[in-house]
C-alpha positions in Angstrom: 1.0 -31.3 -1.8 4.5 -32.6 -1.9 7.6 -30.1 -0.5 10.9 -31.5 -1.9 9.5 -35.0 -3.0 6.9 -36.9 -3.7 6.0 -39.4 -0.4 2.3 -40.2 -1.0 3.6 -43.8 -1.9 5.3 -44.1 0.6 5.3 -47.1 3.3 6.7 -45.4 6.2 3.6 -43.2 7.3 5.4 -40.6 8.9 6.5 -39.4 5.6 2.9 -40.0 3.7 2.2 -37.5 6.7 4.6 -34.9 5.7 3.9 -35.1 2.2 0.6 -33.3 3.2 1.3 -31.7 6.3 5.3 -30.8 6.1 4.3 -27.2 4.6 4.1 -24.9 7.5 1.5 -22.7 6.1 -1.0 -25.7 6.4 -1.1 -26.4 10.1 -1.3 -22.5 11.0 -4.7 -22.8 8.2 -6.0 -25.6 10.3 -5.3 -23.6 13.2 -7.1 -20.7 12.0 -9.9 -22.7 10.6 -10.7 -24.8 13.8 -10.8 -21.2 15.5 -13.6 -20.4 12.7 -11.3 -18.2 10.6 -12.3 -20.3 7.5 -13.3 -17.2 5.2 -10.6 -16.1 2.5 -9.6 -12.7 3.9 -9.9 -13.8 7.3 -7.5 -16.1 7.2 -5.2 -14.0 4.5 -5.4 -11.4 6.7 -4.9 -13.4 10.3 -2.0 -15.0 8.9 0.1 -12.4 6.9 0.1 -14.5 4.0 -0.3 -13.5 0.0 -3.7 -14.2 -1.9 -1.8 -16.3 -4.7 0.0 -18.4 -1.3 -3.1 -18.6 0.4 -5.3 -20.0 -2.5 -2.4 -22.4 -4.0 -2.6 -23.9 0.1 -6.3 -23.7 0.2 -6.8 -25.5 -2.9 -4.1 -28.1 -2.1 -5.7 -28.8 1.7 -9.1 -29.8 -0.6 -7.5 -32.2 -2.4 -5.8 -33.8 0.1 -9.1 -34.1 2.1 -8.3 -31.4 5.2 -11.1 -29.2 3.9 -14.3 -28.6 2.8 -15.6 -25.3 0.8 -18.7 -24.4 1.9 -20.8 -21.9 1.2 -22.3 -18.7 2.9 -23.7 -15.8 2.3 -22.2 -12.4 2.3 -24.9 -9.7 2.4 -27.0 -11.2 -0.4 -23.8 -13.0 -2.5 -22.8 -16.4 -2.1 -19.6 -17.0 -1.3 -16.7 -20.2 -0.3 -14.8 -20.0 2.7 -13.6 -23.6 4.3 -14.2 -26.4 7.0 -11.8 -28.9 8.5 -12.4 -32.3 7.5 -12.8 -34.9 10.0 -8.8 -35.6 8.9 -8.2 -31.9 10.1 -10.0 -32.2 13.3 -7.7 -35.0 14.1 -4.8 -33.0 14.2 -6.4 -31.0 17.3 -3.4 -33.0 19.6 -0.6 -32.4 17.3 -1.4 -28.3 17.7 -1.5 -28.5 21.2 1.3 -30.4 21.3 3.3 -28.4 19.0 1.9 -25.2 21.8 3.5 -26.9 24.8 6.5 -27.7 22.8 7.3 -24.4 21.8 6.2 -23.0 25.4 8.9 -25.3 26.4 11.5 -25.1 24.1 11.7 -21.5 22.2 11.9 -18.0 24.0 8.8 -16.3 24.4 9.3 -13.0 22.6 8.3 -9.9 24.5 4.0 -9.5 24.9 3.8 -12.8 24.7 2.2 -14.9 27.6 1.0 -18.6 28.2 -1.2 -20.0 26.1 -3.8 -22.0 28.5 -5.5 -24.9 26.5 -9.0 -25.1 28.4 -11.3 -28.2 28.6 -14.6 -26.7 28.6 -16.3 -30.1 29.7 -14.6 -30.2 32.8 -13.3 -26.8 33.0 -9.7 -27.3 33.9 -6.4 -26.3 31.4 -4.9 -29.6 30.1 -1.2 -29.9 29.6 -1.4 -32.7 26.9 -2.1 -32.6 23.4 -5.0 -35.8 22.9 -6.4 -36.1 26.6 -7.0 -33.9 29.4 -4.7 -33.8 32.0 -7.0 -33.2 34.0 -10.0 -35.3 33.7 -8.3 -37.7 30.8 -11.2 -37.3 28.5 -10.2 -37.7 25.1 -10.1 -33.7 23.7 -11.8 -32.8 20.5 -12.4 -29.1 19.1 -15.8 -27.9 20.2 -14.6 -28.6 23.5 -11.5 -26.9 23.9 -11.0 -22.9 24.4 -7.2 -21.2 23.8 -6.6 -18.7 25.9 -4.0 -16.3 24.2 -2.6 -13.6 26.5 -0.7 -11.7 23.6 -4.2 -11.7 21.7 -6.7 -10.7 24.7 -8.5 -13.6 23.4 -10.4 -16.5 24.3 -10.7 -18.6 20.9 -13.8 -21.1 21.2 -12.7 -24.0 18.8 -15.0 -25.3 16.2 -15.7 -29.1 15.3 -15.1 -30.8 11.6 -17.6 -29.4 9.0 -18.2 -26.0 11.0 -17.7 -22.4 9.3 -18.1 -19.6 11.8 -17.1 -16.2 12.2 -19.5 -14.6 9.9 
């Protein structure tokens, strides 16, 4: 899913990296997708985006082995919405990172609020990306709850392979 060029050969891995993650619609998907938003129109709809944008990312986040379709059933249809990958599920740090970056480093807009990043296992907000500040445990999806202020939500995170929200 190449931007500008094509890095997939690449042998520094930082740009192998951004030749599939340097879009920025494809983290906010694997965002919305480890919150469960992994149905079509949920996630057109959650992120503002255009069906032809949405499906050209979709399809491009399959074949580079962030997502899975998988199927479900919609009042008697079957229907494909999508599942992070293990791959996807790895990127749980670099999200939270990117959230206390940007809580650092860019002006909250008005309504906005702290995002809290909660460790369900032990309870406590962490203030790093990969391990819990507070109890160092390594931090993977289904353990981890965003609190967003702005949103009146609490977002339980999903692990790899999981399509919620129905």
């Amino acid at each position: 899913m190449p931007l500008r060029s094509d890095w997939s050969d690449d042998v520094c891995p930082i740009r192998r990296s951004l030749d599939v993650l340097g879009d920025p619609w494809v983290l906010v998907i694997v965002r919305d997708v480890l919150h469960g938003r992994g149905r079509f129109d949920s996630l057109r709809e959650n992120l503002g985006i255009s069906e032809a944008v949405l499906s050209r990312r979709l399809q491009g986040m399959v074949e580079a082995g962030l997502l899975v379709r998988v199927d479900y059933d919609n009042g008697g249809r079957t229907r494909q919405g999508y599942a992070a990958t293990e791959a996807a599920a790895e990127l749980l740090p670099v999200l939270q990172q990117l959230a206390l970056w940007g809580e650092r480093h860019t002006s909250m807009p008005a309504g906005g609020g702290h995002m809290a990043m909660i460790h369900r296992t032990c309870g406590n907000e962490t203030t790093r990306g990969e391990a819990c500040s507070a109890c160092g445990e390594v931090l993977v999806p289904e353990d981890m709850t965003w609190v967003k202020p702005w949103k009146n939500t609490r977002d339980t995170l999903v692990p790899a392979g999981v399509l919620s929200g129905l």
